[in-house]
C-alpha positions in Angstrom: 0.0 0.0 0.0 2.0 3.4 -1.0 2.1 6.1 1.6 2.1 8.9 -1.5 -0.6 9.0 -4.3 1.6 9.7 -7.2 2.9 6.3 -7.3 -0.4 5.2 -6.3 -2.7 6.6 -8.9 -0.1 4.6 -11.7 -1.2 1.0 -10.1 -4.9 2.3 -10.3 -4.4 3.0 -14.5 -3.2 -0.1 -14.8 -5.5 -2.1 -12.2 -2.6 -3.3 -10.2 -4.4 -1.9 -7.2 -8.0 -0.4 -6.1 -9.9 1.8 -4.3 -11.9 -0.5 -2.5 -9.1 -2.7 -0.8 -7.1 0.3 -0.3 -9.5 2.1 1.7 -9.7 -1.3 3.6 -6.3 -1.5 4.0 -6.4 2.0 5.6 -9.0 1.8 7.8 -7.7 -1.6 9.3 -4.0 0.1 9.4 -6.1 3.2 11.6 -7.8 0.7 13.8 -4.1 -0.5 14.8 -2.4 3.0 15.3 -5.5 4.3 17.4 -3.4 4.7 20.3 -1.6 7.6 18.3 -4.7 9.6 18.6 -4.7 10.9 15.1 -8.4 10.7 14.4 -11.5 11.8 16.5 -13.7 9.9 13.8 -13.4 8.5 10.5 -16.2 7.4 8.1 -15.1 3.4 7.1 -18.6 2.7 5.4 -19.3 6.0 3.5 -15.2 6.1 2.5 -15.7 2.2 1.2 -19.1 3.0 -0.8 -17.4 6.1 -2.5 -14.5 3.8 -3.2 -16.7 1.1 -5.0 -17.9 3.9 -7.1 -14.3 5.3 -8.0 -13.4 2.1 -8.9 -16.3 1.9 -11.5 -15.2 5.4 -12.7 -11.4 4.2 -13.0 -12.3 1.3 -15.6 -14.9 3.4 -17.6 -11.9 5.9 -17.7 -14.4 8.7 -16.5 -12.2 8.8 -12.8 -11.0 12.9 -11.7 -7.7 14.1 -11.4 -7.7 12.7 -7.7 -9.7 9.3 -8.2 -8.9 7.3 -5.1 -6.7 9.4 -3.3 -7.3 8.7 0.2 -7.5 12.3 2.4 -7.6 12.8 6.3 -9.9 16.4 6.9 -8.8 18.4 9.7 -11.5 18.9 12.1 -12.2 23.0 11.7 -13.1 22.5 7.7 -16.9 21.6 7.1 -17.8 18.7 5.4 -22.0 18.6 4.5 -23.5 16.2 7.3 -20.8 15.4 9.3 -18.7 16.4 12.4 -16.9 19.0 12.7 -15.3 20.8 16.2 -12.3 22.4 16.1 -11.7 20.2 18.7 -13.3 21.9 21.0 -15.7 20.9 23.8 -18.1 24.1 22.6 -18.6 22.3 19.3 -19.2 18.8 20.2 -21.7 17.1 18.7 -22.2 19.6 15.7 -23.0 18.8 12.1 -21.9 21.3 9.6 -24.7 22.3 7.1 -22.6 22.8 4.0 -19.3 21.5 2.4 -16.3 24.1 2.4 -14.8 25.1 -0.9 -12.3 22.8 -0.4 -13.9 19.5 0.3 -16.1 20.4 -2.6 -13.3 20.5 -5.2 -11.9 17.5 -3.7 -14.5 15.6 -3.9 -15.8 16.7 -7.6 -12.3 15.1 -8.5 -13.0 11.9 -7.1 -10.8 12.0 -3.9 -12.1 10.1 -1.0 -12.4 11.5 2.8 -12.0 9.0 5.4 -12.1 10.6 8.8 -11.6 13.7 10.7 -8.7 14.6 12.4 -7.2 15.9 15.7 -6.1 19.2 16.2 -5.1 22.2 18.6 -8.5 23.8 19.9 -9.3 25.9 17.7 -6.2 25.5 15.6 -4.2 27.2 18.9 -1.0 25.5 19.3 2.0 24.0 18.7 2.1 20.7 20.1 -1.4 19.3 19.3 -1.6 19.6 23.4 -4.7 21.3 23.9 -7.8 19.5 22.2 -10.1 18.3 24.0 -10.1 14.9 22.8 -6.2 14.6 24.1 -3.0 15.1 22.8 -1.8 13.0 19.1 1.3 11.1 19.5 4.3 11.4 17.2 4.2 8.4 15.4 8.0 8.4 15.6 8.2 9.0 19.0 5.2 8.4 21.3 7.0 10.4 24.0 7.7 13.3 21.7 4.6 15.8 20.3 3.5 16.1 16.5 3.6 19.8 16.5 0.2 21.9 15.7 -2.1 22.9 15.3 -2.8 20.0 12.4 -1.1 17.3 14.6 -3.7 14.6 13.6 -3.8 15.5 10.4 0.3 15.4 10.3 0.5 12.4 11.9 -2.3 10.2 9.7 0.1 11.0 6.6 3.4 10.4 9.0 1.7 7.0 10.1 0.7 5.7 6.6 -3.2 6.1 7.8 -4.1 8.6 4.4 -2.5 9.2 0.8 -2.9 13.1 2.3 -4.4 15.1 4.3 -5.7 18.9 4.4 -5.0 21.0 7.0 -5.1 24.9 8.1 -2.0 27.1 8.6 -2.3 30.2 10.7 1.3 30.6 11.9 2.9 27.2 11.1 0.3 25.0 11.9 1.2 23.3 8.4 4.7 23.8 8.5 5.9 23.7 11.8 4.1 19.7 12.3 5.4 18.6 8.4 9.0 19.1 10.3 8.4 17.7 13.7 7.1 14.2 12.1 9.3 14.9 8.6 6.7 15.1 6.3 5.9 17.9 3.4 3.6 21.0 4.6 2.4 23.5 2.6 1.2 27.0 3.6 0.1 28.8 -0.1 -0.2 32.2 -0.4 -2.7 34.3 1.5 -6.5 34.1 -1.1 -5.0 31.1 -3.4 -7.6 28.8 -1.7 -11.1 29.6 -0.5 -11.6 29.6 3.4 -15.5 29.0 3.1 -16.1 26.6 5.2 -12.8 27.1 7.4 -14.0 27.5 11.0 -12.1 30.9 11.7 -9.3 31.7 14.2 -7.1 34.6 12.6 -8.9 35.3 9.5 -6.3 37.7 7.6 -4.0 34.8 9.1 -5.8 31.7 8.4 -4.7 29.5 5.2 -6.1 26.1 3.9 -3.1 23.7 2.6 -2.3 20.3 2.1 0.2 17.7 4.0 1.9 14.8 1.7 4.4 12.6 1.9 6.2 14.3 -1.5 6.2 17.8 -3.1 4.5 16.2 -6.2 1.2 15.1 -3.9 0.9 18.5 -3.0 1.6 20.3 -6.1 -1.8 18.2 -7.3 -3.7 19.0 -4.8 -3.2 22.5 -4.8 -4.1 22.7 -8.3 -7.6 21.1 -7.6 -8.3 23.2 -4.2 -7.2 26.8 -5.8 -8.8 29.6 -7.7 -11.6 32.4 -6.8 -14.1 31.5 -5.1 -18.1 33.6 -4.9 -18.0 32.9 -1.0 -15.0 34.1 -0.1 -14.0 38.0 -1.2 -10.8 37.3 0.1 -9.8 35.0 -2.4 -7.4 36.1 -5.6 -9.0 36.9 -9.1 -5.1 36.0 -10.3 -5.2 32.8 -12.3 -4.0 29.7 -10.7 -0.8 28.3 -12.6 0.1 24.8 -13.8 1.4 23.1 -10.8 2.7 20.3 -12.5 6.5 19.9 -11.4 9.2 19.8 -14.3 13.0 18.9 -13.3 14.0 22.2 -14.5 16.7 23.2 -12.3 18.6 26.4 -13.0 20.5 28.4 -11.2 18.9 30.1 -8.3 19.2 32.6 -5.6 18.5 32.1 -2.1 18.9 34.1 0.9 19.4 32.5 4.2 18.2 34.0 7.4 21.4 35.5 9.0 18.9 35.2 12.6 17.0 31.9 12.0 20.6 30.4 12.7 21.6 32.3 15.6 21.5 31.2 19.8 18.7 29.1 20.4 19.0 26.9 17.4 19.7 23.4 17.4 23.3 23.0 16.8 23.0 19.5 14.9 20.2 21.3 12.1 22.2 24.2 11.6 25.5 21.7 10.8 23.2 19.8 8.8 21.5 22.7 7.1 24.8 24.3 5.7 26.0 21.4 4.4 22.8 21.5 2.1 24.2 25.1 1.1 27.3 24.0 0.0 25.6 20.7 -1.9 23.6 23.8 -3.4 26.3 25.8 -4.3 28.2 23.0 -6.0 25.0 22.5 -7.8 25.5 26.2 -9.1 22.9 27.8 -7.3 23.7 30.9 -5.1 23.4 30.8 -1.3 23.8 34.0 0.5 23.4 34.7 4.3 20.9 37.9 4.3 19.7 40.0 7.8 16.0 40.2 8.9 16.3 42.7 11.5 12.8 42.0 12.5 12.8 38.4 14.2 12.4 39.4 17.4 9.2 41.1 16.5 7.3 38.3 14.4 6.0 36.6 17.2 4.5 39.7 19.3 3.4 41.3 16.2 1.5 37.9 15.4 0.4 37.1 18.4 -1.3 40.4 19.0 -3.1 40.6 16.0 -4.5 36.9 15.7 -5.6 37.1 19.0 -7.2 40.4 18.5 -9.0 38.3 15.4 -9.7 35.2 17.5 -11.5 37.2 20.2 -13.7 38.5 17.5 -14.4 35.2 15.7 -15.0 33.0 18.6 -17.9 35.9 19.9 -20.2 33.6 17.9 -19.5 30.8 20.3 -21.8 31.5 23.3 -24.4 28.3 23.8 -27.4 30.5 22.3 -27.3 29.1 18.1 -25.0 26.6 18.3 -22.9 24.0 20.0 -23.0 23.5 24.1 -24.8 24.9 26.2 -24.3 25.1 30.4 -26.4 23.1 32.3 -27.0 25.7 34.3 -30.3 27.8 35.1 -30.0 32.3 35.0 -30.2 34.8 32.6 -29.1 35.3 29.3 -25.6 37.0 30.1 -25.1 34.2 33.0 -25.7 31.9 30.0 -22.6 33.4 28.0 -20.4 33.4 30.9 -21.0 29.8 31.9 -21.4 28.3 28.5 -17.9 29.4 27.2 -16.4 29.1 30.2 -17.1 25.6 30.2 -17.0 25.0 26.5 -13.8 26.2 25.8 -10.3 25.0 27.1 -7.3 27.2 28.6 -5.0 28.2 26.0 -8.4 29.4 24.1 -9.7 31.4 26.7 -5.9 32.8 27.3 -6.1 34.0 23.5 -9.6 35.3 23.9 -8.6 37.3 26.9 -5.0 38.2 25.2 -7.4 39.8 22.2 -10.2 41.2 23.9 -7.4 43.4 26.2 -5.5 44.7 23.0 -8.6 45.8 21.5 -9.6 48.1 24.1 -9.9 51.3 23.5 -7.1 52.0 26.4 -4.6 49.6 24.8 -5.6 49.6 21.0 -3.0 52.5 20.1 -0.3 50.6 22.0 -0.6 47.5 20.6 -3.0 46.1 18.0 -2.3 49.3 15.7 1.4 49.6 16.3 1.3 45.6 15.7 -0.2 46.5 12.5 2.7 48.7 11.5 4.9 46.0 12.3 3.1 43.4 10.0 3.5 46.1 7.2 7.4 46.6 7.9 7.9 42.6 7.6 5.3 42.5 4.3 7.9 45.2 2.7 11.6 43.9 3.7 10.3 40.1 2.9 9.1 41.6 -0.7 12.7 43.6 -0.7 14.8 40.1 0.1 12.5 38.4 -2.5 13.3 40.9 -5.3 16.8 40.2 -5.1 16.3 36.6 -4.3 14.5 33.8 -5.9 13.7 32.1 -2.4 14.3 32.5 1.4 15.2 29.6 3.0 15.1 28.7 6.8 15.2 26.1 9.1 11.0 25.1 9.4 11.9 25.2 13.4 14.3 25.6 15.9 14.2 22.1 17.6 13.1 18.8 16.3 9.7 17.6 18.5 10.2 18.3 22.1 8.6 15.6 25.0 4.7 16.0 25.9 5.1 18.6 28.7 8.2 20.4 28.2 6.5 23.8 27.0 3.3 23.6 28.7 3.7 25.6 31.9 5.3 28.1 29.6 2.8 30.0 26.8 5.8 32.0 25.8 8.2 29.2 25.1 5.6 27.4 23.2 4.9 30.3 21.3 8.1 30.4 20.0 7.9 27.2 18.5 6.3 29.1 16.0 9.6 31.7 15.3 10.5 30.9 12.0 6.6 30.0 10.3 4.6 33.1 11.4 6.9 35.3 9.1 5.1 33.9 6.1 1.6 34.2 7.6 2.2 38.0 8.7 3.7 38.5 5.1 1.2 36.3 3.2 3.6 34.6 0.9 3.7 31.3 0.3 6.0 28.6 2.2 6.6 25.1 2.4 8.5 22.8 4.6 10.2 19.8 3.4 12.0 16.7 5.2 15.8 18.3 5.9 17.5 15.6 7.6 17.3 13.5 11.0 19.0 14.6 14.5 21.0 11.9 16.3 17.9 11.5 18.2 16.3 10.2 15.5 13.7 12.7 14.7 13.0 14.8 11.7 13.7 18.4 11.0 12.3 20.8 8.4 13.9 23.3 6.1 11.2 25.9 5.1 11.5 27.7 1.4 9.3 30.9 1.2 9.1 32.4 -2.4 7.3 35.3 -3.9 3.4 36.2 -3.5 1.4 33.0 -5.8 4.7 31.9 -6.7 3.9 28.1 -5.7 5.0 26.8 -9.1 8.5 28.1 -8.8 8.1 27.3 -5.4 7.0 23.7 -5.7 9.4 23.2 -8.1 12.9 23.7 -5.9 10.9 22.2 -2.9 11.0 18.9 -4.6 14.9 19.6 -5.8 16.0 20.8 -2.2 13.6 17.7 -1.1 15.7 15.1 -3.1 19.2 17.1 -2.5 18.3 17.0 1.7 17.3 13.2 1.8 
C-alpha cells in the first residue's frame, strides 16, 4: 500500500491496485495506530461505498484528477452532514450544514475522505496539546509531540493512515508539524484557496493547505483546491498556474536567514543545514546569508493581531445558536459566561482574553495598531529580500519535536515554536517545509522555502529539488 498517491494513482491505471481494498487497507492500518490519537472519527462505510464507485469510474476511464486518493480532513473545515469541532468541547456534537470550498473541489475530482482529524483547539497550538479529545502522539516517537495545530492531520500521513491530508496554517500550523514528524507541509499564499467553510481563528491569518508525503502530492492538490471563489471575497482573481513539477533546475538565488541560525538553534540542524548550502552551491545555485532585522518582533506582532481576530471570531461561540450549552439555570448573560467558560479549554480562553485586552480602547493604540505597523514593515523587507532573491530559506523550526510537557507551563516558550513559520503568515507569501534531515535522536527536521506572493509553481518546483538534495 503506497504512503504517497503519485505512485499510487499509476497501479490504479493499470489495475494493479484499487480503491476499494485500499480504503480497507487504511482503515484496518487506523484501527491498529488508534493509540496515536490521530483521528477523532473516520467514516469506514461512507469512504468504502465512495470507493466502490471510483473504482467503476477508473475502468470506464471517467475517474478525476484525484480518483482514489485517500484524504484525512482536519477537524475545523466543514464537510456537509458530518462532524466538525475544532476540537473543541463548545462544538461537540455539531453537524456542519454545508461543504467548504475545499472538500467540494476535492471531492468533484473523485478523492475520498475518510475521517476527521485531531487538532489544537481551535487551531491554537503548537504541540497538538490542547484538544479536548487529548494530545496525538508522534508516530515516531510516542514520547515526543507532532507539532500543531494540524497534529492529527500530520501524523495520519506520518503514520501511513491517508494518501494526504488537508490541513489549516495560521502561523505554522502546516509547517511547523510537516518538520516535527518529517513530512511535506504546505502554507500557499494568503486568497489562493477559499476559506468557506474554514472555521475561523485569525482570518487575515488563516490558510487552507495540504500535507503529503512528497512535493509532487501537493503540487496536485493545490491545483484542484485553488482559484476564486463567490464565497470568499478574500480570495485572488489572479489565475492559478500549472502546478505540475518539471526537473527544470537552474540556477537560483537564495537568501538565508542570518537570525534563524543564531543562539537558540539546534546545533545539529544548523551543521546539517549548511552542508545543504554547500551541496547547493556545488550544484551552481547561489546561497547567500541575508539579515531580517525584525525576528524578534514576528512573534508579538502575530500574536497580537491573531488574538485580537480570534477574540472576535470565537464571539459567535456562546451556547445561544449553536454547539453547548451550560447546564445551568439564569439569565441570558449568566448563560454566556457559563457556556464558554465551560466550552472552551485554557489556551483558548488565554487567546480570547489576550485579544479582547489589546482591542480596548485604552490599549488599541499601544498594541494592536502599532502591531499592525509592524506586520507592514515585515510584508515590505520580505518583498525587498525576495526581489533580489529567488527564495528565502530557513530552518521550518528551531528544535526537532520536544517531549509531551516540556513547554506547557510556559505560553511564551511554546509560542516560540512558532519563530521561524509566522513570518510567512504576517507577510502572506507562500512557504513550504520539506524533510531536511534527521538529528542523532532520530527525529526529523524541516527546512522551510518561502518564495514570492502566488509563486507556488516556482516554489513547488525547488521544494522537490531541495527535497531530493536534503534526503
Amino acid at each position: 500500500m503506497h504512503k504517497d498517491y503519485t505512485n499510487f494513482r499509476k497501479l490504479l491505471d493499470t489495475g494493479d491496485a484499487n480503491c476499494v481494498a485500499t480504503v480497507r487497507g487504511f482503515l484496518e492500518k487506523i484501527e491498529n495506530e488508534m493509540h496515536l490519537n490521530s483521528f477523532i472519527e473516520t467514516w469506514g462505510e461512507e469512504a468504502l461505498q465512495r470507493a466502490s464507485e471510483i473504482d467503476q469510474k477508473i475502468q470506464n476511464r471517467t475517474a478525476g484528477k484525484l480518483a482514489g486518493m485517500v484524504i484525512a480532513l482536519k477537524d475545523n473545515i466543514c464537510y456537509q452532514g458530518h462532524k466538525v469541532s475544532a476540537s473543541s468541547h463548545i462544538l461537540e456534537g455539531f453537524e456542519s450544514q454545508y461543504s467548504s470550498t475545499v472538500v467540494q473541489r476535492i471531492l468533484d475530482e473523485d478523492a475520498i475522505l475518510i475521517g476527521r482529524t485531531n487538532c489544537d483547539e481551535f487551531a491554537m497550538g503548537a504541540s497538538n496539546e490542547t484538544s479536548y479529545y487529548g494530545p496525538v502522539l508522534n508516530a515516531l516517537d510516542n514520547s515526543r509531540v507532532p507539532g500543531g495545530s494540524s497534529g492529527g492531520a500530520t501524523v495520519a500521513v506520518q503514520a501511513g493512515l491517508c494518501h494526504a491530508a488537508i490541513g489549516s496554517d495560521t502561523g505554522g500550523s502546516i509547517r511547523q508539524p510537516a518538520s516535527f514528524c518529517g513530512v511535506v507541509g504546505l502554507k500557499p499564499s494568503y486568497g489562493r484557496i477559499s476559506r468557506w467553510g474554514l472555521l475561523a481563528y485569525a482570518s487575515s491569518f488563516d490558510q487552507i493547505g495540504p500535507l503529503t508525503n512528497n512535493v509532487e502530492d501537493a503540487a496536485l492538490l493545490l491545483q484542484v483546491i485553488s482559484g476564486t471563489d463567490d464565497y470568499d471575497a478574500t480570495v485572488s482573481t489572479l489565475p492559478v498556474d500549472n502546478y505540475t513539477l518539471s526537473d527544470e533546475n537552474s540556477p537560483k538565488k537564495i537568501a538565508y536567514l542570518k537570525e534563524c541560525f543564531g543562539e537558540g538553534v539546534d546545533e545539529e540542524i544548523k551543521h546539517q543545514l549548511y552542508a545543504l548550502f554547500e551541496l547547493m552551491k556545488a550544484a551552481g545555485h547561489t546561497v547567500e546569508e541575508v539579515s531580517f532585522p525584525y525576528l524578534d518582533y514576528l512573534v508579538p506582532a502575530y500574536y497580537v493581531l491573531t488574538t485580537a481576530e480570534a477574540s472576535s471570531n470565537l464571539s459567535r461561540y456562546q451556547g445561544l445558536q449553536l454547539g453547548y450549552r451550560t447546564a445551568e439555570k439564569g439569565d441570558l448573560d449568566m448563560l454566556f459566561k457559563k457556556s464558554r467558560s465551560e466550552g472552551f479549554g485554557k489556551e483558548v480562553k488565554r487567546r480570547i482574553m489576550l485579544g479582547t485586552f489589546v482591542l480596548t480602547s485604552d490599549f488599541y493604540d499601544a498594541y494592536y495598531s502599532k502591531a499592525q505597523k509592524v506586520r507592514r514593515l515585515i510584508r515590505q523587507k520580505t518583498d525587498d529580500i525576495l526581489n533580489t532573491y529567488d527564495f528565502i530559506l530557513t530552518p521550518t523550526t528551531p528544535t526537532v519535536a520536544f517531549k509531551f510537557g516540556e513547554k506547557t507551563q510556559d505560553p511564551v516558550a511554546m509560542y516560540l515554536a512558532d519563530i521561524f513559520t509566522v513570518q510567512a503568515n504576517l507577510s502572506g507569501h507562500p512557504a513550504i517545509s520539506v524533510p531536511g534531515g534527521k538529528h542523532s535522536n532520530g527525529m526529523p527536521f524541516g527546512v522551510q522555502l518561502m518564495g514570492k506572493h502566488f509563486g507556488e509553481k516556482k516554489l513547488l518546483n525547488f521544494a522537490k529539488y531541495l527535497h531530493n538534495l536534503a534526503v
